[in-house]
C-alpha positions in Angstrom: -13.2 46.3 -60.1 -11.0 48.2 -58.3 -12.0 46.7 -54.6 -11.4 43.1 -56.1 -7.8 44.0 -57.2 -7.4 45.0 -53.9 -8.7 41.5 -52.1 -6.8 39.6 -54.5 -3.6 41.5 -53.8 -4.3 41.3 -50.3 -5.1 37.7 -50.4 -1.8 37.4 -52.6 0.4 39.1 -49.8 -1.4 36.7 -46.7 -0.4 33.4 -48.8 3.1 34.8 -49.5 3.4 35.9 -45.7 2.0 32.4 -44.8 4.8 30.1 -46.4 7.3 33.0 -45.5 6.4 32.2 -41.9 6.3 28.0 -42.5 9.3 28.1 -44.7 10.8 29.9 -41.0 9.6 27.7 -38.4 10.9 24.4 -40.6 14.3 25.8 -42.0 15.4 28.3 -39.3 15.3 26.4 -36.0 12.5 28.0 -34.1 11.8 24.2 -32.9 14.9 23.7 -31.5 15.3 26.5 -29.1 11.4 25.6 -28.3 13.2 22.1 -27.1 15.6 23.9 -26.0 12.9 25.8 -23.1 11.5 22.2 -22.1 15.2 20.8 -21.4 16.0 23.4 -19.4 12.8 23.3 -17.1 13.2 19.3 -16.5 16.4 19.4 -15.3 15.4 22.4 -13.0 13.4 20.1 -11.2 14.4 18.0 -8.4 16.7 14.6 -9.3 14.2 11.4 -10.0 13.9 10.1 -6.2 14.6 6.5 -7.6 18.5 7.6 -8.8 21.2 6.5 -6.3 23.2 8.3 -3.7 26.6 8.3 -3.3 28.4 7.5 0.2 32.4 7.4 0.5 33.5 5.2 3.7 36.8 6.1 4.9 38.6 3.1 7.0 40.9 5.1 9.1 43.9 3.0 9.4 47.9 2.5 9.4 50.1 2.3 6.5 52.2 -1.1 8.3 48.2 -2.7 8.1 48.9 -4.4 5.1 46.8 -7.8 6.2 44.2 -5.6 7.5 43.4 -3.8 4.3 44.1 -6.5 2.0 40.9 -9.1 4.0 38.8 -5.7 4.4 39.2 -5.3 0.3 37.7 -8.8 0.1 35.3 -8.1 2.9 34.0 -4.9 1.2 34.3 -6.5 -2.4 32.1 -9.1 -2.0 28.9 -6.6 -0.8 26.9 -4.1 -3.2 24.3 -1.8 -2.7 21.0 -1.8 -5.1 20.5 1.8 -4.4 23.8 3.7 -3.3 27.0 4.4 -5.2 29.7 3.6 -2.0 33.7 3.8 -2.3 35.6 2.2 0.3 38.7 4.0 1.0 41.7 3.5 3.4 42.9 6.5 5.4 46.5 6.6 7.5 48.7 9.8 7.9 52.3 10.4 6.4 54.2 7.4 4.9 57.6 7.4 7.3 59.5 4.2 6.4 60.9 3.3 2.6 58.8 -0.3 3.1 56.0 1.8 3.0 56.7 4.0 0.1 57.5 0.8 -1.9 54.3 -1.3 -0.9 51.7 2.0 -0.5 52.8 3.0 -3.8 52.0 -1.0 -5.3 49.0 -0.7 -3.6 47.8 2.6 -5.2 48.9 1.4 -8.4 47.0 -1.7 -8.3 43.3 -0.5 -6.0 43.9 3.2 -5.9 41.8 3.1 -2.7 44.2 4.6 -0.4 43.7 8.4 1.3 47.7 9.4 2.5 46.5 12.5 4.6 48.8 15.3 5.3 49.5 14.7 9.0 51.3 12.7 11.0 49.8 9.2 11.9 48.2 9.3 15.1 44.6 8.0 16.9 43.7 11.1 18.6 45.3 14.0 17.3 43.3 15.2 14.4 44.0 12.2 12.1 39.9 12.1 11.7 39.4 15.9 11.1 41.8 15.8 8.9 40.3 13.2 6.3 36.4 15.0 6.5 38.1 18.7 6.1 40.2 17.4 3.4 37.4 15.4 1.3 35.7 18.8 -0.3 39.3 19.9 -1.2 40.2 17.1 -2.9 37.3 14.7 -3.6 34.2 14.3 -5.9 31.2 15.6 -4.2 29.3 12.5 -2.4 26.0 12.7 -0.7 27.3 11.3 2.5 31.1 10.7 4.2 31.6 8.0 6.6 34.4 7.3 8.7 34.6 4.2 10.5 37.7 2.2 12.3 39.4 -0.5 10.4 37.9 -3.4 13.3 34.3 -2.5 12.1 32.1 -4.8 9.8 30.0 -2.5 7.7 26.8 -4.2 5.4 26.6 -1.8 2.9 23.2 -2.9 2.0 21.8 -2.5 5.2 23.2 1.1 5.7 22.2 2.3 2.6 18.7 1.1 3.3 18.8 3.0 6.8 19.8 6.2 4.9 17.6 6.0 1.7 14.5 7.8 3.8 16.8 10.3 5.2 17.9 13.7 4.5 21.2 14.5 2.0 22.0 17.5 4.1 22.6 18.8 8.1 22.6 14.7 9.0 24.8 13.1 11.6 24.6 9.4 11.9 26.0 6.9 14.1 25.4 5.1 17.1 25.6 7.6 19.9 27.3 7.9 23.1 27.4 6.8 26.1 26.5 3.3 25.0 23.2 3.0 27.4 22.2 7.2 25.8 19.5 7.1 23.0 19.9 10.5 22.5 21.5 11.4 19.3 21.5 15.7 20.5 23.5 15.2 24.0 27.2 13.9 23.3 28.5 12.5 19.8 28.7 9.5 17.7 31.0 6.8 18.8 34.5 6.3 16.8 33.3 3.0 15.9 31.6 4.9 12.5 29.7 7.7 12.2 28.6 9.5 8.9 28.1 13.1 7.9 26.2 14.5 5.2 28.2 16.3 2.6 27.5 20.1 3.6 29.0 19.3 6.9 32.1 17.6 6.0 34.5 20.3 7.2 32.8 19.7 10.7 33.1 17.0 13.4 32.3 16.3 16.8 31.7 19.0 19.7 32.3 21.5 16.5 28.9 20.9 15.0 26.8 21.9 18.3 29.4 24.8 18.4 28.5 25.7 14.6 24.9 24.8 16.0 24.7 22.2 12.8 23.6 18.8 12.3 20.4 19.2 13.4 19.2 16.2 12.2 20.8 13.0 14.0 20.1 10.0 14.0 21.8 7.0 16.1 21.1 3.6 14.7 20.7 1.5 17.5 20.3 -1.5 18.1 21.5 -2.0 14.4 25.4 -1.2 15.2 27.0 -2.4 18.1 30.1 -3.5 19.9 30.8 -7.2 19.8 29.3 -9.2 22.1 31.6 -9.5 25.3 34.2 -7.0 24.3 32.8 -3.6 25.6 34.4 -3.5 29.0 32.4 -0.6 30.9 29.4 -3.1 31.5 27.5 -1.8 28.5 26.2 -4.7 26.3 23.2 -3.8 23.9 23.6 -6.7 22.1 24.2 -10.1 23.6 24.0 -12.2 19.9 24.9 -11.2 16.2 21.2 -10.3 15.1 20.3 -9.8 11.1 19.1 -6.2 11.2 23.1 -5.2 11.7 24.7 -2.4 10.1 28.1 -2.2 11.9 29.8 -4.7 13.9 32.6 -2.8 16.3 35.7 -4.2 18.3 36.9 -7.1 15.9 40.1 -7.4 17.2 40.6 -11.4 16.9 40.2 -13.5 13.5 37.9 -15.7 15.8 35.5 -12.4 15.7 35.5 -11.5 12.6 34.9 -15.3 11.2 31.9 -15.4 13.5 30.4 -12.7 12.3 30.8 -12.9 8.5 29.6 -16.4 9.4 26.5 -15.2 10.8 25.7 -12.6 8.2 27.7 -12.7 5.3 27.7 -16.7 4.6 24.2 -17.8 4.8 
């Protein structure tokens, strides 16, 4: 008698211990920080490789370039990219003249896509190292930073197809020189445009084989090229406007420029 008081106290105390446990789990919020766990370990993981990158473009320019920037905004507002976030921006140094001050400061208003660096304006003085040290100081992280010259056609489809397979970090991209050199590890990329991956923003030219960085390069040729006729040192790659193009250099003339949106924007 006394050994079956025991079971059914015992028996008592596992049922009581039971919903004790179940009223937990449900009321509590042991599920939660179970969900909790499983969040935390997906987004450890590496980003989906079908989410887009994110490339800023900086057109190095002059604040007087009014014409300039205002066709490039329709040139570069017309094109998307299916798989790359890309901001076009316009780069010049100090505004020196009241004109400017007036029509910059419209233009910022209206586009705010304008970079004012904190240098004087100049072509080969540092203008250029001033905009890729400057970008992790003042900019949203991108994947990629581009410079390129403001009489360069870029096809943001086609670049962002060329750098889809490629690394996000230690890339240098461009079309290297001297114009007949395929070697993207003996010089540097040409002025025309030339791209940098994030982690090596702060860094350009002869300074990355100094920092021993960039060791992957890659110089997209054929796909960007001078105009044909206009490289004056003998060097012409490219004799036609072909459809694998990426960057179009040395569009000095509205002539130029209508041939080649022509040719591969206007189909």
């Amino acid at each position: 008698m006394k050994r079956r008081r025991v079971f059914i106290i015992g028996l008592l105390t596992f049922f009581i211990f039971f919903f004790f446990l179940l009223y937990f789990f449900v009321n509590i919020g042991v599920k939660p920080v179970l969900l909790s766990s499983k969040t935390s370990t997906r987004t450890a993981k590496s980003p989906d490789k079908h989410s887009k990158f994110s490339i800023l473009i900086g057109i190095i320019t002059r604040a007087d370039k009014y014409d300039r920037r205002h066709f490039l905004r329709l040139v570069y507002g017309i094109q998307s990219s299916s798989i790359a976030n890309i901001d076009v921006k316009f780069v010049f140094g100090r505004l020196t003249k009241p004109e400017q001050r007036v029509l910059v400061g419209l233009e910022i208003e209206r586009f705010d896509d304008i970079i004012i660096l904190n240098c004087s304006e100049n072509k080969n003085s540092g203008k250029t190292y001033t905009f890729f040290s400057s970008q992790p100081r003042f900019s949203e992280p991108y994947d990629y930073v581009m410079k390129a010259d403001d009489d360069v056609y870029i096809r943001l489809e086609p670049l962002s197809l060329s750098l889809k397979p490629l690394p996000r970090q230690d890339l240098y991209y461009g079309f290297v020189i001297p114009c007949k050199s395929m070697n993207p590890y003996v010089e540097y990329m040409s002025g025309m445009g030339y791209l940098l991956s994030w982690d090596l923003d702060k860094l350009v030219g002869k300074w990355l084989n100094i920092g021993k960085k960039a060791k992957i390069r890659i110089s997209n040729k054929p796909a960007m090229y001078d105009y044909p006729g206009t490289n004056g040192n003998g060097c012409f790659l490219i004799l036609i406007i072909i459809p694998e193009t990426v960057a179009v250099h040395r569009l000095k003339r509205w002539d130029q420029w209508f041939h080649v949106l022509r040719v591969l924007q206007c189909k």
